[in-house]
C-alpha positions in Angstrom: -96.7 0.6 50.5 -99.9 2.4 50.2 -103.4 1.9 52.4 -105.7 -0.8 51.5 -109.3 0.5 51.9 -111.4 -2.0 54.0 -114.9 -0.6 53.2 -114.2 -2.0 49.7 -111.6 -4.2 49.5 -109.1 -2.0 48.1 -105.4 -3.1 47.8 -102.7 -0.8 48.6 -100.1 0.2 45.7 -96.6 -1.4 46.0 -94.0 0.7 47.1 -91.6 2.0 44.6 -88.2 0.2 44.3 -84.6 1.3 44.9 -82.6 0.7 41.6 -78.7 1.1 40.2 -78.2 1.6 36.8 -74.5 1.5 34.7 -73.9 4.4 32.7 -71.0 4.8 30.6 -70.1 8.8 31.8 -70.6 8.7 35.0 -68.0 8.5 38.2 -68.5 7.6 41.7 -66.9 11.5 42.5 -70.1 12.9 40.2 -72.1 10.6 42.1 -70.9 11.7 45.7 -71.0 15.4 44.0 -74.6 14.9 43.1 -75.9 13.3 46.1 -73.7 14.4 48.9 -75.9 12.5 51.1 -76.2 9.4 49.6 -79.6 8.4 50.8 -81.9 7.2 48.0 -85.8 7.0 48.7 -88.0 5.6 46.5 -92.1 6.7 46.3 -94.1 5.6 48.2 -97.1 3.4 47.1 -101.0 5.3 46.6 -103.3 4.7 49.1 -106.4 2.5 47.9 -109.7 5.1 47.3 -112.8 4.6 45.8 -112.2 6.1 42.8 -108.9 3.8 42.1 -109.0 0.8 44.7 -105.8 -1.3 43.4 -103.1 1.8 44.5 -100.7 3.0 42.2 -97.0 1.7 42.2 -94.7 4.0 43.8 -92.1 5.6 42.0 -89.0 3.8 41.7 -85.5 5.2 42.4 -83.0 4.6 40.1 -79.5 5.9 40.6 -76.5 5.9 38.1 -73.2 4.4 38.8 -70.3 3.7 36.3 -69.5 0.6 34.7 -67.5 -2.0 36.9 -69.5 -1.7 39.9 -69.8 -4.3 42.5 -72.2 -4.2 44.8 -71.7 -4.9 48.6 -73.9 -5.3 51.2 -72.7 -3.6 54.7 -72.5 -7.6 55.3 -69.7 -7.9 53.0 -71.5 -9.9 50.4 -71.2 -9.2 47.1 -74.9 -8.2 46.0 -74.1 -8.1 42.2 -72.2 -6.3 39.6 -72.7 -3.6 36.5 -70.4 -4.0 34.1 -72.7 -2.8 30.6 -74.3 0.8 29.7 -77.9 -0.1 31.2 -77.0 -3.0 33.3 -79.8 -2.6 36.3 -79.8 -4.3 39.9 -82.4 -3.7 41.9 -81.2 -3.3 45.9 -83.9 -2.2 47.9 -87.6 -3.8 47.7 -90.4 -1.5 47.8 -93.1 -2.4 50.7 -96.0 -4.4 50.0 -99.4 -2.3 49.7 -102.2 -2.8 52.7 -104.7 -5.4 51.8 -107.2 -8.2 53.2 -104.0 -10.7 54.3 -102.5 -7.4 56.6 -105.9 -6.0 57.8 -105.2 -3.1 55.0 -101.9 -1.9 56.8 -99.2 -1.2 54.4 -95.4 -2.6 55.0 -92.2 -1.1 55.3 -89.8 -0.9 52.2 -86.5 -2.7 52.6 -83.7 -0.3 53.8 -80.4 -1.3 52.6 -76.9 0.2 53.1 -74.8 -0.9 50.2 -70.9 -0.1 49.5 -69.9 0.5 45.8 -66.7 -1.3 44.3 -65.3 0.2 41.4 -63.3 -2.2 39.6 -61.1 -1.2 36.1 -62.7 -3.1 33.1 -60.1 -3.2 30.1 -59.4 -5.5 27.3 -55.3 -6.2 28.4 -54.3 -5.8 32.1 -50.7 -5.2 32.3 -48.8 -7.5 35.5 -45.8 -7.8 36.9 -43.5 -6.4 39.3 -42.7 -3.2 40.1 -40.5 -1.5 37.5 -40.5 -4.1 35.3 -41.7 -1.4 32.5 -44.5 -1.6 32.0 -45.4 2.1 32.4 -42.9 2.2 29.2 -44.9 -0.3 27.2 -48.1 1.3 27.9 -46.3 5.0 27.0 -45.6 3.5 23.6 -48.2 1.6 22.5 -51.5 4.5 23.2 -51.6 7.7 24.2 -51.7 7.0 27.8 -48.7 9.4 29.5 -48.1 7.8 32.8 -45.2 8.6 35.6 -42.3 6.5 34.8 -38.8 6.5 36.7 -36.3 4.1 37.7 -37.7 2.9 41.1 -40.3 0.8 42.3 -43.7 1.6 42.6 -43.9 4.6 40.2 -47.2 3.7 39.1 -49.9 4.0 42.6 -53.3 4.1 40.5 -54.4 2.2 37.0 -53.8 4.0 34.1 -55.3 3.1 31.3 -54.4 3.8 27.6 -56.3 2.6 24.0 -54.7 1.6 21.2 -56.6 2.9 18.2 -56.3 1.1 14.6 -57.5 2.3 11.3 -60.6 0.4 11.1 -61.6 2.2 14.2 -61.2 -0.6 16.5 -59.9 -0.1 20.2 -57.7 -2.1 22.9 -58.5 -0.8 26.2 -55.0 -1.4 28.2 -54.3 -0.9 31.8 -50.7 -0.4 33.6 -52.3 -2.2 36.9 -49.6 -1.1 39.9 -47.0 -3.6 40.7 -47.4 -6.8 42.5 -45.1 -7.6 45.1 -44.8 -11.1 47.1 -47.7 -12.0 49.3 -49.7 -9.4 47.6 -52.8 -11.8 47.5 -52.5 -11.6 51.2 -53.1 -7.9 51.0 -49.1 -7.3 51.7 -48.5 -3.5 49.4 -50.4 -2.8 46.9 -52.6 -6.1 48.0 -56.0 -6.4 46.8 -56.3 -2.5 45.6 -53.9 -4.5 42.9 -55.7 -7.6 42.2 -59.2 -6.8 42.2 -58.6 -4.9 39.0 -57.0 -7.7 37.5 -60.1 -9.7 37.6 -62.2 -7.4 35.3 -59.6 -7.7 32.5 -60.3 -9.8 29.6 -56.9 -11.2 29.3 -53.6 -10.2 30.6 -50.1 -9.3 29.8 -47.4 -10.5 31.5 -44.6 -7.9 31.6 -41.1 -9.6 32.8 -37.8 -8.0 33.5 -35.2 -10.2 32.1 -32.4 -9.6 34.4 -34.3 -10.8 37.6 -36.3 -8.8 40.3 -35.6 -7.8 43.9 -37.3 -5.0 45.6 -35.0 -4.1 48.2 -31.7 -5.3 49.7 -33.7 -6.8 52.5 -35.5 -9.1 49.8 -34.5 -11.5 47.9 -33.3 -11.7 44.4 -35.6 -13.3 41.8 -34.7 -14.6 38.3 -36.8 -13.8 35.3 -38.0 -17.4 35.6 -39.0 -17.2 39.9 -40.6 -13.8 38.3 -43.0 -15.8 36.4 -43.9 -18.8 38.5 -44.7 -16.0 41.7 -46.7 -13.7 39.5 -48.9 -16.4 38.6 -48.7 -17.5 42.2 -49.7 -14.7 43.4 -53.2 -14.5 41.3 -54.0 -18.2 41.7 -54.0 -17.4 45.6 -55.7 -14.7 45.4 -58.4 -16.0 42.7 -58.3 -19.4 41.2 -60.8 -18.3 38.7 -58.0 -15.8 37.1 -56.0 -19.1 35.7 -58.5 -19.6 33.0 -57.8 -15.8 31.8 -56.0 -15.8 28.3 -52.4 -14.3 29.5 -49.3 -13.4 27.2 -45.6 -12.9 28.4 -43.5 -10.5 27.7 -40.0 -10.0 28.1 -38.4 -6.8 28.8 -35.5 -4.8 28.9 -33.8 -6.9 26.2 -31.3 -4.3 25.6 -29.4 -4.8 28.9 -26.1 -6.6 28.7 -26.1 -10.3 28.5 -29.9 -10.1 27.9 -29.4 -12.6 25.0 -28.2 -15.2 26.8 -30.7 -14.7 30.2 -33.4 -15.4 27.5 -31.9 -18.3 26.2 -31.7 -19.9 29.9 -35.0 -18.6 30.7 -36.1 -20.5 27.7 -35.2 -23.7 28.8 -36.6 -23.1 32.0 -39.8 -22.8 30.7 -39.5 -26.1 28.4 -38.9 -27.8 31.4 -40.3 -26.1 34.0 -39.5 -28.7 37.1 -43.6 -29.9 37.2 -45.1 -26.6 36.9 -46.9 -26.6 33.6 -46.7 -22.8 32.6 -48.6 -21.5 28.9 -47.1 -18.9 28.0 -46.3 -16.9 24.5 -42.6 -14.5 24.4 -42.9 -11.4 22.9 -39.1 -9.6 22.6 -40.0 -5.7 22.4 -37.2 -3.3 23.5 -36.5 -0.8 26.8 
């Protein structure tokens, strides 16, 4: 803050505060590039005169950041998050100008170190274990061209693909990297995994009819134990992500004896032994 003036009274101006603003364009590498020493000062307040005895403001700081940012103190608590074009959130407070109460001595600004999260926001989030194609679906449906292959864990970042219609409208979809058991105790892929699937507005289920095993020192899963520990795994990790809209899809329905794995795995899920399930099947081939 800036110096009260005693002679007459005069009040300090207020610090300026430290800001983050979303902006659609921007990247936490442009950000880094831009401010390679990511320290961010805001003004300082104007010293009370004669001429002006209430101080100016100082000049606030405001710093972009993309959409999808949380906010972390060096505490680990979440501060806030930015998911709009123009969403603000103020993280440092300017100091308080000199005045009568603090014998016309200005106070420091609040210094804050702050870590930034950057979480994928899209409209579908595809889940499921690795190569259980979803890489394929999401290579089909948009324009999105990511790695695909016949092994697990093809897919090591999101990739994220819009469908575009004729009336202009777009679904934003994300191939989120495979799951894998125990992953909402940060076993693989872990949280890197999950924290995107919290930003998505509903998700898509992608199922491998024939079962799942990801190695011969793991054990086989049905289509069925597929389901029920993918939606294990993301109650664990967030309760919250239960009350996310979510489709299922089965895959891979040209594979021998596919046919009759779906009609078992359809009276698994009428009767699911206790666990209610909500699900809707969608048959799409490869």
């Amino acid at each position: 803050g800036g110096m009260g003036l005693p002679r007459f009274g005069g009040e300090g101006g207020k610090g300026g505060d430290v800001w983050l603003v979303a902006e659609e364009k921007m990247t936490l590498k442009r950000i880094k590039d831009k401010f390679p020493r990511k320290r961010f000062l805001a003004g300082t307040g104007a010293n009370s005169c004669v001429h002006a005895l209430k101080g100016a403001k100082g000049t606030d700081c405001r710093v972009p950041v993309p959409l999808g940012i949380s906010v972390i103190s060096s505490h680990g608590k979440q501060i806030g998050e930015l998911n709009k074009p123009g969403d603000c959130l103020l993280i440092a407070h300017g100091g308080l100008g000199g005045c009568l109460d603090t014998n016309f001595l200005p106070s420091k600004g609040q210094i804050q170190i702050v870590h930034l999260d950057l979480k994928l926001i899209a409209d579908v989030g595809l889940v499921g274990f690795p190569n259980a194609g979803k890489s394929s679906l999401l290579s089909k449906i948009s324009h999105a061209k990511p790695q695909i292959a016949d092994y697990a864990f093809t897919t090591v970042k999101p990739e994220l693909g819009k469908i575009m219609y004729p009336d202009y409208k777009q679904v934003s979809v994300a191939d989120l990297p495979g799951l894998i058991e125990g992953a909402h105790a940060n076993k693989g892929m872990g949280h890197k995994f999950l924290k995107h699937v919290e930003r998505t507005k509903q998700l898509l289920f992608v199922v491998d009819i024939s079962g799942f095993q990801l190695s011969s020192k793991t054990p086989f899963r049905t289509a069925f134990e597929t389901i029920l520990l993918l939606t294990q795994e993301l109650e664990l990790y967030n309760k919250q992500l239960r009350t996310k809209p979510a489709l299922l899809a089965i895959n891979k329905m040209d594979l021998p004896n596919a046919q009759d794995s779906l009609n078992e795995l359809m009276k698994q899920l009428q009767n699911p032994q206790g666990k209610l399930i909500y699900c809707f099947l969608l048959n799409f081939p490869g």
